[in-house]
C-alpha positions in Angstrom: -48.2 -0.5 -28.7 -46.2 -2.9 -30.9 -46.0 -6.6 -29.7 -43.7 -8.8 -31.3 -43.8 -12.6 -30.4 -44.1 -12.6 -26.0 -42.7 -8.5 -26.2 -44.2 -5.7 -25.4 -43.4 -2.3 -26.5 -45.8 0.3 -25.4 -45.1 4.3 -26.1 -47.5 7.0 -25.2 -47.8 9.4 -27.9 -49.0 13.3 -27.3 -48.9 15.9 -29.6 -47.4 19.2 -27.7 -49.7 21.2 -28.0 -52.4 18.9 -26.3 -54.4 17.7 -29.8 -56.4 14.9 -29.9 -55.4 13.4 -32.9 -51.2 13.7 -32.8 -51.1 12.4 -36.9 -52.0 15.7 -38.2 -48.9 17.8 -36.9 -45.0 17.8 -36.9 -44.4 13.9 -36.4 -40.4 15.5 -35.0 -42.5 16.9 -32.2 -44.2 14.5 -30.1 -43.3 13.7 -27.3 -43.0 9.9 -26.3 -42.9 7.7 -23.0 -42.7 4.5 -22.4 -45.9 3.2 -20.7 -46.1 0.2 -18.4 -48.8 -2.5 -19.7 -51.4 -3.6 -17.1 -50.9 -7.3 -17.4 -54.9 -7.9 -18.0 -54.7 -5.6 -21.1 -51.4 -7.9 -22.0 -52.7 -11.3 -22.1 -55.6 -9.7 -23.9 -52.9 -8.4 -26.8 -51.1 -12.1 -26.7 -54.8 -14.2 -26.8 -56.1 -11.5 -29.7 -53.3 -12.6 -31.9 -53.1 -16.1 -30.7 -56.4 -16.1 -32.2 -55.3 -14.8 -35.4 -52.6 -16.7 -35.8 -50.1 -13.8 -35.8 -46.9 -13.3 -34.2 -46.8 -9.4 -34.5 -49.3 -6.6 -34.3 -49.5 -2.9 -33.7 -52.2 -1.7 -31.6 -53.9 1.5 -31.3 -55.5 2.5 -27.7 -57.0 5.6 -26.3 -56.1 6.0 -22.7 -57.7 7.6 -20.2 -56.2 8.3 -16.7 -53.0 7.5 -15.9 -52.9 4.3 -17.6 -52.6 2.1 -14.4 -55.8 0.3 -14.5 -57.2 -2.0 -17.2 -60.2 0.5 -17.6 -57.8 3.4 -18.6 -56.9 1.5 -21.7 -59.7 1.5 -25.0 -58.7 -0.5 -28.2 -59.1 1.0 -31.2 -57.3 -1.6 -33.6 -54.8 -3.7 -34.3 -52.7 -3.3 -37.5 -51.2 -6.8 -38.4 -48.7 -4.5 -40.6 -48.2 -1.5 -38.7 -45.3 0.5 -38.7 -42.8 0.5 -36.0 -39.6 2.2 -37.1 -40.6 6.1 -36.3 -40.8 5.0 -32.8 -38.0 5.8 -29.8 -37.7 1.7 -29.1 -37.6 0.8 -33.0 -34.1 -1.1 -32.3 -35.4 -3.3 -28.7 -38.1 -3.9 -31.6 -36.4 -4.7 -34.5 -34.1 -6.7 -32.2 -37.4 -8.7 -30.8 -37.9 -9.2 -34.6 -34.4 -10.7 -35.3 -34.6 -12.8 -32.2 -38.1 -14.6 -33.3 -37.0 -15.2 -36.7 -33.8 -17.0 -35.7 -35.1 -19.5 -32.4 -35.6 -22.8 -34.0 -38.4 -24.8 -33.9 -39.8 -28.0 -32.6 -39.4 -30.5 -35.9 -38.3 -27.7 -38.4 -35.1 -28.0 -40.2 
């Protein structure tokens, strides 16, 4: 899941033939789909990097059922550098990038 300023971009990644761990085999074969965010699990992403002062963050979850309920999602981390651009909705994201570096702000010139 990749969270850029208030956005959400949330991808559920499966290796095809099932494994656990998806890293270890032909990255050009998973198979992605967009996921729908519980909004619990959501405002916990937006207060976790509230309260580390970061605007962007990549997190890691295991998910268990069919994603619907809060308790179906387990955070493993969040990378404050994590890398986006491999990802189906890599443009929506680096368009969520362009769009928080160019609002201006409150007494900044």
């Amino acid at each position: 899941m990749t969270v850029v300023g208030r956005r959400v971009f949330a991808q559920q990644v499966t290796a095809p033939d099932g494994a656990l761990d998806w890293r270890r085999g032909d990255w050009n074969a998973l198979l992605h789909a967009p996921l729908t965010v519980p909004p619990p699990v959501e405002a916990a992403l937006h207060a976790y990097l509230a309260s580390s002062g970061l605007v962007f963050g990549c997190f890691d979850f295991a998910l268990t059922g069919d994603g619907d309920a809060p308790d179906h999602w387990t955070a493993i981390e969040c990378n404050p550098n994590g890398q986006w651009g491999w990802l189906p909705d890599a443009a929506d994201i680096t368009e969520a990038f362009a769009d928080l570096l160019t609002v201006e702000r409150k007494g900044c010139s």
